[in-house]
N, CA, C and O atoms as a printed pandas DataFrame, in Angstrom:
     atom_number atom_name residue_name chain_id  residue_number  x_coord  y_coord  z_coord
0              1         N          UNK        A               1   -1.173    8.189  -11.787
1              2        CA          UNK        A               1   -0.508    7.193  -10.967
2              3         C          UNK        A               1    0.615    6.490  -11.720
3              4         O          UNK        A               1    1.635    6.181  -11.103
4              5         N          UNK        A               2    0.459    6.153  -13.326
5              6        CA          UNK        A               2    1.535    5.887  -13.586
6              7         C          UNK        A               2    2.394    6.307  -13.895
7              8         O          UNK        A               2    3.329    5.550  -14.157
8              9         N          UNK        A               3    2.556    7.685  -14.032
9             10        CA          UNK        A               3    3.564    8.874  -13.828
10            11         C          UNK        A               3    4.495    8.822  -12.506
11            12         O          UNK        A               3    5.715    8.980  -12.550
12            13         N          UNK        A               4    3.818    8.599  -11.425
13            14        CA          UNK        A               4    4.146    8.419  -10.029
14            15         C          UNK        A               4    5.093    7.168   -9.859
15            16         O          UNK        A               4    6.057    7.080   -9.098
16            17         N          UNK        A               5    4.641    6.282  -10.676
17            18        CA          UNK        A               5    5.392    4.822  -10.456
18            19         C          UNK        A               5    6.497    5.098  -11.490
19            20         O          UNK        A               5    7.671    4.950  -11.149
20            21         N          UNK        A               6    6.299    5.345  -12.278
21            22        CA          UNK        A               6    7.485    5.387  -13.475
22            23         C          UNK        A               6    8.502    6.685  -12.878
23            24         O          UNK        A               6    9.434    6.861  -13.664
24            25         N          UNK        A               7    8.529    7.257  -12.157
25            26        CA          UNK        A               7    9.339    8.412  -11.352
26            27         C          UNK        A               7   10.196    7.761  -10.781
27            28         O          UNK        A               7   11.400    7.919  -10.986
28            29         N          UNK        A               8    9.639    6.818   -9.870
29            30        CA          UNK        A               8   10.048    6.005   -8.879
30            31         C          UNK        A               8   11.312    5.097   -9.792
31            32         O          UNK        A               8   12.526    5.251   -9.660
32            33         N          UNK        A               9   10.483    3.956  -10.898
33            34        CA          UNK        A               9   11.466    3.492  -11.480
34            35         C          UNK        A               9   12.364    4.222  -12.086
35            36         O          UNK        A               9   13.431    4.079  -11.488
36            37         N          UNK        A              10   12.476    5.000  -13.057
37            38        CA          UNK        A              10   13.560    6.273  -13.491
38            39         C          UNK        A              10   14.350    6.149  -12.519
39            40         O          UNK        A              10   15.389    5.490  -12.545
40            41         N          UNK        A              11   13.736    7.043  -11.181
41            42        CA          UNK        A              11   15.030    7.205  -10.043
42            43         C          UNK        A              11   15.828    6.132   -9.955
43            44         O          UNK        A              11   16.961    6.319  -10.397
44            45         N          UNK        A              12   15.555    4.874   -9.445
45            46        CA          UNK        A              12   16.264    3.753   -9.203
46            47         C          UNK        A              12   16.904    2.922   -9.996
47            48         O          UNK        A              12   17.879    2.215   -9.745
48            49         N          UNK        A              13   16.033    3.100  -11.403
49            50        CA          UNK        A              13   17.476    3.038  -12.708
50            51         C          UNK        A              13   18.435    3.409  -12.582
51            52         O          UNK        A              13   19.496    2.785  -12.548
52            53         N          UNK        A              14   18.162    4.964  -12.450
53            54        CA          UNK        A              14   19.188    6.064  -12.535
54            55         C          UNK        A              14   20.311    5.600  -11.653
55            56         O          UNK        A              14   21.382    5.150  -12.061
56            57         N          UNK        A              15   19.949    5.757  -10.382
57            58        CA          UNK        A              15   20.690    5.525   -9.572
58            59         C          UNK        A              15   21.614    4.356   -9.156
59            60         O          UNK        A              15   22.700    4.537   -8.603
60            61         N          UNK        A              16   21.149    3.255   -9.434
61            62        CA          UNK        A              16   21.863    1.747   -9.971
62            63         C          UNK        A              16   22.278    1.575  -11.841
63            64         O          UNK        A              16   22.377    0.528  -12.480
64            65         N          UNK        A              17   22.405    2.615  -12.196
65            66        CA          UNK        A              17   22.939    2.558  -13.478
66            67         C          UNK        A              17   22.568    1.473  -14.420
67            68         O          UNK        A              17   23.426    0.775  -14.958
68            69         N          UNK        A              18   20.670    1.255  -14.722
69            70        CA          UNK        A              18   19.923    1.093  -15.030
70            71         C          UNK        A              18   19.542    1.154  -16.789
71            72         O          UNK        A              18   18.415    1.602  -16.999
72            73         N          UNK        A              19   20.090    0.884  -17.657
73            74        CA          UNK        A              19   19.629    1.699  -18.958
74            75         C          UNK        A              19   18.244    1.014  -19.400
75            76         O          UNK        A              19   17.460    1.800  -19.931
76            77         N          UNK        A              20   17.868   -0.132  -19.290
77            78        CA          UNK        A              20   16.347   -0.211  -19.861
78            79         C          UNK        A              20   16.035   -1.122  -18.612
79            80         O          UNK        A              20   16.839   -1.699  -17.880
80            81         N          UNK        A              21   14.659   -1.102  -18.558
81            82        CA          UNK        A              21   13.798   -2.090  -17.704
82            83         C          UNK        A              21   12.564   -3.094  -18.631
83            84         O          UNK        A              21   11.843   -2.481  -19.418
84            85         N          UNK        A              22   12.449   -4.074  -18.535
85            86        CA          UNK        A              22   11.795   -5.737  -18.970
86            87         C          UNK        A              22   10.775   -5.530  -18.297
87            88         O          UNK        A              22    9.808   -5.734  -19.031
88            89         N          UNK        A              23   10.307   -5.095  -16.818
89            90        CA          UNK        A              23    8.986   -5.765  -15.904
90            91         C          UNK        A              23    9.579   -4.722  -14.921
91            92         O          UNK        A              23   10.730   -4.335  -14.720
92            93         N          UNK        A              24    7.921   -4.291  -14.180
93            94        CA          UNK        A              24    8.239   -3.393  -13.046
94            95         C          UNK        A              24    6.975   -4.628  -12.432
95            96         O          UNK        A              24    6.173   -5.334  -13.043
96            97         N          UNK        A              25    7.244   -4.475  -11.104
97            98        CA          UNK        A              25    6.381   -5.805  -10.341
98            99         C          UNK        A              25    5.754   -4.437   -8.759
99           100         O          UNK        A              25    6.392   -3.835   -7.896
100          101         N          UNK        A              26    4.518   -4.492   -9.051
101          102        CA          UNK        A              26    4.040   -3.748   -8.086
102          103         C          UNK        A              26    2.986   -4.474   -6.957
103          104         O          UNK        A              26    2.749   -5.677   -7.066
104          105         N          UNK        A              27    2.501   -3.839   -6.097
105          106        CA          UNK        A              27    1.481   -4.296   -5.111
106          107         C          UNK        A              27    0.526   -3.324   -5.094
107          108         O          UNK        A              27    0.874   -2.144   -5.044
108          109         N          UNK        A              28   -0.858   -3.696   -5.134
109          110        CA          UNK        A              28   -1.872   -3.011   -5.603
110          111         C          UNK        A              28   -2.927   -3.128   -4.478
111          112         O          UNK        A              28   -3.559   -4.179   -4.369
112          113         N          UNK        A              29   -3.085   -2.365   -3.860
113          114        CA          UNK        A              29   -4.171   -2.776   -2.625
114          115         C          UNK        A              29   -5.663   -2.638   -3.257
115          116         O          UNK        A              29   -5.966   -1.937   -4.222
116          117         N          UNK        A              30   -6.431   -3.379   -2.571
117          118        CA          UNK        A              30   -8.041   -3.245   -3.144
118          119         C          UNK        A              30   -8.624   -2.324   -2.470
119          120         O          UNK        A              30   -9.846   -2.457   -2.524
120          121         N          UNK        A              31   -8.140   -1.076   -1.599
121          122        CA          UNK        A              31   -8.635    0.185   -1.470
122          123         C          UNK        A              31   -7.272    1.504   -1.659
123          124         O          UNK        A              31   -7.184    2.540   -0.999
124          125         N          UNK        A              32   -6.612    1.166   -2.442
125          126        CA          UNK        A              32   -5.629    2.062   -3.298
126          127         C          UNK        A              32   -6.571    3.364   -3.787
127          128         O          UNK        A              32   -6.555    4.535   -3.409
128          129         N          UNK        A              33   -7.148    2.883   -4.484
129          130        CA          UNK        A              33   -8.206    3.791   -5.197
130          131         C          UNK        A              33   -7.687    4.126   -6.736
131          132         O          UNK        A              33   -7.983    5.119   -7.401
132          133         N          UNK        A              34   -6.873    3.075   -7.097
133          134        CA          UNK        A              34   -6.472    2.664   -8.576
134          135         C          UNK        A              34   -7.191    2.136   -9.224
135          136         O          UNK        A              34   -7.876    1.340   -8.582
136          137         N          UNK        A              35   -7.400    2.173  -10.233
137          138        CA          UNK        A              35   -8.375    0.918  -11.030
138          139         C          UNK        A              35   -7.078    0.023  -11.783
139          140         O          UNK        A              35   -6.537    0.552  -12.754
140          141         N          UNK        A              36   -6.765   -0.861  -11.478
141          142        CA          UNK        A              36   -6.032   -1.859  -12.176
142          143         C          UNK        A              36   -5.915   -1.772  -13.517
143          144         O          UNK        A              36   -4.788   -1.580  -13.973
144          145         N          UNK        A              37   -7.213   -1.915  -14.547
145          146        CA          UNK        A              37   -7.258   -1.390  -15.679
146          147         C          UNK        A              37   -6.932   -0.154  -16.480
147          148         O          UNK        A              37   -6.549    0.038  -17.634
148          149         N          UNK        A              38   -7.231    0.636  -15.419
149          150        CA          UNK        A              38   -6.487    1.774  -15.907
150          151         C          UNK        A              38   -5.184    2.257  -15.879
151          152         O          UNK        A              38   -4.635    2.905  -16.770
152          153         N          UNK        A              39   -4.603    1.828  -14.556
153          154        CA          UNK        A              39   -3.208    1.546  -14.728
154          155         C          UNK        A              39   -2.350    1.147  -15.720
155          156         O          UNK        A              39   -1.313    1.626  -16.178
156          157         N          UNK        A              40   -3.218   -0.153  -16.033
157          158        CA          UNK        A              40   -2.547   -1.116  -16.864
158          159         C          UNK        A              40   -2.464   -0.641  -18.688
159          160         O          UNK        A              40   -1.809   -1.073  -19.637
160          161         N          UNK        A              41   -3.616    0.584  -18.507
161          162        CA          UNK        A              41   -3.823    1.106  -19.870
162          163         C          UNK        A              41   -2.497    2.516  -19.829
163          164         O          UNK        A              41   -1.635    2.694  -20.690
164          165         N          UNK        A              42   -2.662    3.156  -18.854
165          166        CA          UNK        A              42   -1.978    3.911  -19.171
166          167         C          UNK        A              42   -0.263    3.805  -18.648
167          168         O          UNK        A              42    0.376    4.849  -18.520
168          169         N          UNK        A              43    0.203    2.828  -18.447
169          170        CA          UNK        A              43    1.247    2.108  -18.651
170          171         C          UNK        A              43    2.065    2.472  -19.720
171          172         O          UNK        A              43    2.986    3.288  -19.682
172          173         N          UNK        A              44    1.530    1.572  -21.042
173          174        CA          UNK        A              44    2.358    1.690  -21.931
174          175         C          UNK        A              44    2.387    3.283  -22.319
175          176         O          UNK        A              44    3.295    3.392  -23.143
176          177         N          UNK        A              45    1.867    4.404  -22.117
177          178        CA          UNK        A              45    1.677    5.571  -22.697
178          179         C          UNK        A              45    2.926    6.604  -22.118
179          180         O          UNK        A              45    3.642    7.420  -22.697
180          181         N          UNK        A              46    2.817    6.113  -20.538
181          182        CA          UNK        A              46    3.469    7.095  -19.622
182          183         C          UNK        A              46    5.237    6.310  -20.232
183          184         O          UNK        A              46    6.156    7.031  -20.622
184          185         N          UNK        A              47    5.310    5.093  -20.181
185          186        CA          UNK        A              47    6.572    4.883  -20.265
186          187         C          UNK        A              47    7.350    5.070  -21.892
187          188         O          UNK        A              47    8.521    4.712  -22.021
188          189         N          UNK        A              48    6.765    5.514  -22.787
189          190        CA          UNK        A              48    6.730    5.874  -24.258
190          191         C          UNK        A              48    8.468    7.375  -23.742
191          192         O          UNK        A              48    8.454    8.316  -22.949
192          193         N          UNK        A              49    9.746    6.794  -24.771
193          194        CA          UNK        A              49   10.982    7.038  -24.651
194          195         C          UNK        A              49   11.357    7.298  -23.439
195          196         O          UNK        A              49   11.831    8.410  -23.208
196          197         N          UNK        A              50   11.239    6.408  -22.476
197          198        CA          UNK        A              50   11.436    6.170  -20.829
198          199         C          UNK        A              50   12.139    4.971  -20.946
199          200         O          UNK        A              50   12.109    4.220  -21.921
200          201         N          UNK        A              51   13.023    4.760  -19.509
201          202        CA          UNK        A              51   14.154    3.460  -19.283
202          203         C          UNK        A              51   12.885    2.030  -19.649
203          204         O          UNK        A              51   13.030    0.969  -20.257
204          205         N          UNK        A              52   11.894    2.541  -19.072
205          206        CA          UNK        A              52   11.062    1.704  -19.061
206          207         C          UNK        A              52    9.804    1.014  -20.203
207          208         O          UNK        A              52    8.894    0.188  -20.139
208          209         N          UNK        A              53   10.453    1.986  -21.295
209          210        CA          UNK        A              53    9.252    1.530  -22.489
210          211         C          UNK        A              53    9.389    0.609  -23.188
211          212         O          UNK        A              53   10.425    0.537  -23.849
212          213         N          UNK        A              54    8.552   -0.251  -23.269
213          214        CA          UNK        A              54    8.011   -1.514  -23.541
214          215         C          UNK        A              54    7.562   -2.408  -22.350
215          216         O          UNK        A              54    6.885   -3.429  -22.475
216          217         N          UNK        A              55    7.978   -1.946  -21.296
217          218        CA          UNK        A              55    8.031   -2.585  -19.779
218          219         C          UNK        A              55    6.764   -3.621  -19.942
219          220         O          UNK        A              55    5.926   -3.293  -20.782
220          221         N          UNK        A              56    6.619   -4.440  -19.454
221          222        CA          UNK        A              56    5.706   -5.040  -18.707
222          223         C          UNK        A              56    4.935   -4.652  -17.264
223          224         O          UNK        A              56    5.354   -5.372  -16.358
224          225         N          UNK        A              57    4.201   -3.963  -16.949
225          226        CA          UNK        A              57    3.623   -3.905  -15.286
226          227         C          UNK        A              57    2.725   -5.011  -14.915
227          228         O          UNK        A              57    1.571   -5.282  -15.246
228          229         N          UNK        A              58    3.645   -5.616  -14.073
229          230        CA          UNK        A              58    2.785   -6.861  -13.347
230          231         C          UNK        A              58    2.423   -6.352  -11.886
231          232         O          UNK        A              58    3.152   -5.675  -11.161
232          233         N          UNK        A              59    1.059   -6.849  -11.586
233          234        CA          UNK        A              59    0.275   -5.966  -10.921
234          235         C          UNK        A              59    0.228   -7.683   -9.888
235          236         O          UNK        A              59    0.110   -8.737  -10.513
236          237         N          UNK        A              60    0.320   -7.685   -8.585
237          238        CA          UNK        A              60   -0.213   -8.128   -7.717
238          239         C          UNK        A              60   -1.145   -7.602   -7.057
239          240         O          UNK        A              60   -1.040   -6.431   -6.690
240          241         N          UNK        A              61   -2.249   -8.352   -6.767
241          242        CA          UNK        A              61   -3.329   -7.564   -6.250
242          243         C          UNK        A              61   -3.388   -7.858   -4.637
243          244         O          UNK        A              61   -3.456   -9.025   -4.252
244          245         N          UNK        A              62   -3.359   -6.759   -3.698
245          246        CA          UNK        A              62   -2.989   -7.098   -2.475
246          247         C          UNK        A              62   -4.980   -6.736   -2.065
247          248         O          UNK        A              62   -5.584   -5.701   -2.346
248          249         N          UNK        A              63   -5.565   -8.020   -1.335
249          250        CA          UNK        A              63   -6.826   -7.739   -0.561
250          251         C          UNK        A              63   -6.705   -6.912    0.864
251          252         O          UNK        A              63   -5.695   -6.646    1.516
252          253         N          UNK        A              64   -8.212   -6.571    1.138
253          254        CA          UNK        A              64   -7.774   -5.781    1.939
254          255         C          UNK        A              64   -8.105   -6.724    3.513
255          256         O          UNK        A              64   -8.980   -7.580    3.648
256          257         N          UNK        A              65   -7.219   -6.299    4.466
257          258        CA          UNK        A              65   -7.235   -7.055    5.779
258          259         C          UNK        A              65   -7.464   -6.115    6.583
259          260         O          UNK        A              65   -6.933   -5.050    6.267
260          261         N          UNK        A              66   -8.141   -6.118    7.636
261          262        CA          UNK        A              66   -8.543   -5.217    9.110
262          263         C          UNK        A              66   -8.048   -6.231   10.187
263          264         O          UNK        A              66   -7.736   -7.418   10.088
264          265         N          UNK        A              67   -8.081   -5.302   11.341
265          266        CA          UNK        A              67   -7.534   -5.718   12.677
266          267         C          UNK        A              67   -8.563   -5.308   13.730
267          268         O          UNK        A              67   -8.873   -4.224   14.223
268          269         N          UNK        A              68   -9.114   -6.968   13.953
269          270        CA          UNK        A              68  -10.741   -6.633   14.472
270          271         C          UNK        A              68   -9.918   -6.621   16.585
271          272         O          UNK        A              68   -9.298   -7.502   17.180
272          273         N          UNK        A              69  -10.234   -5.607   16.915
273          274        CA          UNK        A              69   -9.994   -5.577   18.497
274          275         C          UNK        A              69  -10.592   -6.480   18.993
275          276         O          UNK        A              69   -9.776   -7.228   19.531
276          277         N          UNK        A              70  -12.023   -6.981   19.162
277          278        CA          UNK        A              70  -12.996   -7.670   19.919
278          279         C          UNK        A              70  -12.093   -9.126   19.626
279          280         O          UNK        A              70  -11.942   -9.938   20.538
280          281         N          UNK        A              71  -11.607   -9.318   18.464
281          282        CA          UNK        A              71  -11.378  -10.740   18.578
282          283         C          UNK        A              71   -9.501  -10.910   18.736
283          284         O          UNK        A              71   -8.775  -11.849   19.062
284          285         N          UNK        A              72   -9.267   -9.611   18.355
285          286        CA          UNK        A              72   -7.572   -9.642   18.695
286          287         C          UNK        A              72   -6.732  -10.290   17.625
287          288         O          UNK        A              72   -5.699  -10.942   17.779
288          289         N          UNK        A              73   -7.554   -9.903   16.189
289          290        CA          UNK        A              73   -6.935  -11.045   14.923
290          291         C          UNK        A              73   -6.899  -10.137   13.654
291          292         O          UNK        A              73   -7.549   -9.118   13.422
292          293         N          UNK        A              74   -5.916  -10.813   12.855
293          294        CA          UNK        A              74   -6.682   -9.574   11.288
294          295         C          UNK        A              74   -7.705  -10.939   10.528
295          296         O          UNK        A              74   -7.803  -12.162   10.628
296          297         N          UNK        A              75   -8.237   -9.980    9.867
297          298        CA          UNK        A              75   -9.447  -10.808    9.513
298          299         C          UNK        A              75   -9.590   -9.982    7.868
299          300         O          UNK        A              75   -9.310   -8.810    7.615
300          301         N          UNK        A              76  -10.036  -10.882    7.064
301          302        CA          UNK        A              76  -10.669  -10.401    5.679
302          303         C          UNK        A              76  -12.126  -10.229    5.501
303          304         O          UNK        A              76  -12.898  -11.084    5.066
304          305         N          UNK        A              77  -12.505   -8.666    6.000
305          306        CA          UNK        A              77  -13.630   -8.472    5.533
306          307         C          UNK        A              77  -14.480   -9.003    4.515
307          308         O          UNK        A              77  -14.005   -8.951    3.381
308          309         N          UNK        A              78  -15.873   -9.615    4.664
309          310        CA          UNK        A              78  -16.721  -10.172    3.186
310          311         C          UNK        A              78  -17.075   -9.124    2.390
311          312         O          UNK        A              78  -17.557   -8.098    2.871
312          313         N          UNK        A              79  -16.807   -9.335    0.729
313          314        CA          UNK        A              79  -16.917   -8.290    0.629
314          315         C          UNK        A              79  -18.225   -7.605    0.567
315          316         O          UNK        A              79  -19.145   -8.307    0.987
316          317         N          UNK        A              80  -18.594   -6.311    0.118
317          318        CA          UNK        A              80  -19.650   -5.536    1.004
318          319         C          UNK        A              80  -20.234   -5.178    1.727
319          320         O          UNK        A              80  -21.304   -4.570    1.707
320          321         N          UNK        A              81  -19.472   -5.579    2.645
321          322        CA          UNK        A              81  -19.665   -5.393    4.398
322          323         C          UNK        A              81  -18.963   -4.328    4.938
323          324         O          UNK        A              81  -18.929   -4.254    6.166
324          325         N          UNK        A              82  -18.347   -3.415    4.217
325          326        CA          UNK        A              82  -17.445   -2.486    4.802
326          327         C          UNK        A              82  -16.219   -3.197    5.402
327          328         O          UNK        A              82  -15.673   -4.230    5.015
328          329         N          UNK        A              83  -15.864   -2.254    6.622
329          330        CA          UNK        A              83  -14.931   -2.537    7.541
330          331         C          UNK        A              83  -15.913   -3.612    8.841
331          332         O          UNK        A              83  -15.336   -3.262    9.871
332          333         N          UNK        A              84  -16.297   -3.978    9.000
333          334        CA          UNK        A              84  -17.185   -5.308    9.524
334          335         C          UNK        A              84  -16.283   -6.499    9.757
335          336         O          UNK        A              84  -15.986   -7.112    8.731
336          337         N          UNK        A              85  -15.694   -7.036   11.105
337          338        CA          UNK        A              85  -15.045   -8.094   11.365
338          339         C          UNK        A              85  -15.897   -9.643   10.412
339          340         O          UNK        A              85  -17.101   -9.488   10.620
340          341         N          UNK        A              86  -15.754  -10.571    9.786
341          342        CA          UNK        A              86  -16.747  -11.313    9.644
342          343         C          UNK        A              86  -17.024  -12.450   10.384
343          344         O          UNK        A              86  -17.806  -13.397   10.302
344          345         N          UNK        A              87  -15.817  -11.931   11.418
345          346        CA          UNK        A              87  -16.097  -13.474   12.823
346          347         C          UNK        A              87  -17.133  -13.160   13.414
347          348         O          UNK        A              87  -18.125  -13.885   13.489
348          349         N          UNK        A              88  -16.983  -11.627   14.084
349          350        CA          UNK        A              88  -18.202  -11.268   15.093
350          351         C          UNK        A              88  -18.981  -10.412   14.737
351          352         O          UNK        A              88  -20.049  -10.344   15.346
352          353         N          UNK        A              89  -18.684   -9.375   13.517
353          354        CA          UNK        A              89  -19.634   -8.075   13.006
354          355         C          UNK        A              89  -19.513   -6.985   13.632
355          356         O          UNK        A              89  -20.498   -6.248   13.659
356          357         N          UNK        A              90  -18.102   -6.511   14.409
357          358        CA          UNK        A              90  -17.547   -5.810   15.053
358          359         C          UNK        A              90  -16.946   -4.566   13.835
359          360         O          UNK        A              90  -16.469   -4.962   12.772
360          361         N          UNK        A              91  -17.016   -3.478   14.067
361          362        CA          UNK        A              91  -16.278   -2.466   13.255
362          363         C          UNK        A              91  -14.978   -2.405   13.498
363          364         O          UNK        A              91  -14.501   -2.325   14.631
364          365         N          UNK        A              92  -14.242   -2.446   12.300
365          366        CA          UNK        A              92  -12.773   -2.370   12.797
366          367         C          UNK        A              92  -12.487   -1.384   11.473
367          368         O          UNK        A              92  -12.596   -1.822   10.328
368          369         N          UNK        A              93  -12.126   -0.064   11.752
369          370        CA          UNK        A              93  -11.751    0.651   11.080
370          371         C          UNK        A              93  -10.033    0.484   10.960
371          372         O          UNK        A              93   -9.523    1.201   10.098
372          373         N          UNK        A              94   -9.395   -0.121   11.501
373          374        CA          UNK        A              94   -7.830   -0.088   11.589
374          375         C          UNK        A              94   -7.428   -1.410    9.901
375          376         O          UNK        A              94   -7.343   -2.638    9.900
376          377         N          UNK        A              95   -7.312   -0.615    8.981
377          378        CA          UNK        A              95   -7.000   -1.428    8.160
378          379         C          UNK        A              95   -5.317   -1.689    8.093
379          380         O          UNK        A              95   -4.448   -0.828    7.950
380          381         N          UNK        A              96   -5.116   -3.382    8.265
381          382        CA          UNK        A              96   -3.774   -3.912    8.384
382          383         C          UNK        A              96   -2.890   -3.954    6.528
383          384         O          UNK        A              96   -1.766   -3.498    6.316
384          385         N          UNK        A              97   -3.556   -4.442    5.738
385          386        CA          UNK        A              97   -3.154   -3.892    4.486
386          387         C          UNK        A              97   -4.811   -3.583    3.191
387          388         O          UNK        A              97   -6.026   -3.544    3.387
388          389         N          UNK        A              98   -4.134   -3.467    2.240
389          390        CA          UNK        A              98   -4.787   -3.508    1.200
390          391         C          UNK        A              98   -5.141   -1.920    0.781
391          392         O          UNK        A              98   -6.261   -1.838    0.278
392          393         N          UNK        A              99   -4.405   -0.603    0.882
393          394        CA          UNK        A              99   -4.077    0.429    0.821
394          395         C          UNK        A              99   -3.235    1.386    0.025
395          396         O          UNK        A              99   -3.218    2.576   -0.292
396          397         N          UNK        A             100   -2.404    0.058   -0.176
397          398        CA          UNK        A             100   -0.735    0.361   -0.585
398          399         C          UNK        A             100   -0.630    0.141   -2.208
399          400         O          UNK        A             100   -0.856   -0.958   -2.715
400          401         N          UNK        A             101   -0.326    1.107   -2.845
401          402        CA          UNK        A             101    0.712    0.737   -4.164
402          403         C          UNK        A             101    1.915    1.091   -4.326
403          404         O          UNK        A             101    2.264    2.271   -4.351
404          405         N          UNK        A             102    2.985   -0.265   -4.502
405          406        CA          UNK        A             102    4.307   -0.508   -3.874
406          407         C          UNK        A             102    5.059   -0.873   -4.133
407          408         O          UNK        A             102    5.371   -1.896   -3.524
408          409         N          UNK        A             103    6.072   -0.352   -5.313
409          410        CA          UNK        A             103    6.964   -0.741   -6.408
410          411         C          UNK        A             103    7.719   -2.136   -5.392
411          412         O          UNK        A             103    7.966   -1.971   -4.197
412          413         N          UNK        A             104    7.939   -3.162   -5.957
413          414        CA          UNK        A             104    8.609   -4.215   -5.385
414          415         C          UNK        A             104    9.384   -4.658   -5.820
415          416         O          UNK        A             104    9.927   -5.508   -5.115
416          417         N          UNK        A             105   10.041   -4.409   -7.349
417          418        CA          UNK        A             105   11.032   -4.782   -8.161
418          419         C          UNK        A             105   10.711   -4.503   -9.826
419          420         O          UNK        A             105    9.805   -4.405  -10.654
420          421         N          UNK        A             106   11.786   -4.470   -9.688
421          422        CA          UNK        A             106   11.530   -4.069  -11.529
422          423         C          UNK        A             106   13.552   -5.425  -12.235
423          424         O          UNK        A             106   14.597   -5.765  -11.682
424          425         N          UNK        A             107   12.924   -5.631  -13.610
425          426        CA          UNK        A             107   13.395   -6.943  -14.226
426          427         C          UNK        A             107   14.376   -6.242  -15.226
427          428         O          UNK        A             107   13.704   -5.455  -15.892
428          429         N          UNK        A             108   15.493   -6.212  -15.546
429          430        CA          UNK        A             108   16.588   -5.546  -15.933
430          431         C          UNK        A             108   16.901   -7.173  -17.033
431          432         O          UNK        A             108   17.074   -8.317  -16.614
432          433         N          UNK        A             109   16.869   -6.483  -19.098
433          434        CA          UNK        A             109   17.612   -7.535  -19.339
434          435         C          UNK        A             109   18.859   -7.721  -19.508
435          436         O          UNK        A             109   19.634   -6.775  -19.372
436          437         N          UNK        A             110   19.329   -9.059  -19.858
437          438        CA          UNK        A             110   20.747   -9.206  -19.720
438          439         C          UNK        A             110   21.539   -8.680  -20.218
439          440         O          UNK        A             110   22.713   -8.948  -19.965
């Protein structure tokens, strides 16, 4: 995965004429299926003689939200309840976020 993200940044260096990057700022959903930690470990490895080495990855952690029908709302599942509305205990498989990992900016120094 951090091969995947560091692709992403490369490209958009590249392409905005980019020579090093300070901070890449991502969004991390809590059913991504990333482990944060591991990300965060293999970070510095993947970006080793990349625009991006020494980077910082700052990780926002996005929770996950469903969109319960019965009540017509998104709602934050408790956790270990599955997909389980926690207003009414309704199944709502339609997850609204918490899925996504989602480059959002990266920090260029002066």
């Amino acid at each position: 995965m951090a091969l995947s993200l560091l692709e992403g940044v490369q490209t958009t260096a590249s392409e905005q004429g980019i020579e090093r990057v300070s901070a890449v700022h991502i969004r991390l959903g809590a059913l991504s299926g990333i482990a944060r930690d591991a990300l965060l470990f293999s970070w510095d490895v993947a970006t080793e003689q990349t625009v991006a080495e020494g980077s910082q990855l700052c990780i926002e952690e996005v929770p996950l939200v469903i969109f319960c029908d019965r009540c017509g709302a998104e709602r934050a599942p408790r956790s270990g309840s599955g997909l389980l509305c926690p207003e009414c205990g309704t199944p709502s498989p339609q997850i609204v976020r918490g899925r996504e990992m989602q480059l959002v900016a990266m920090e260029v120094p002066v």
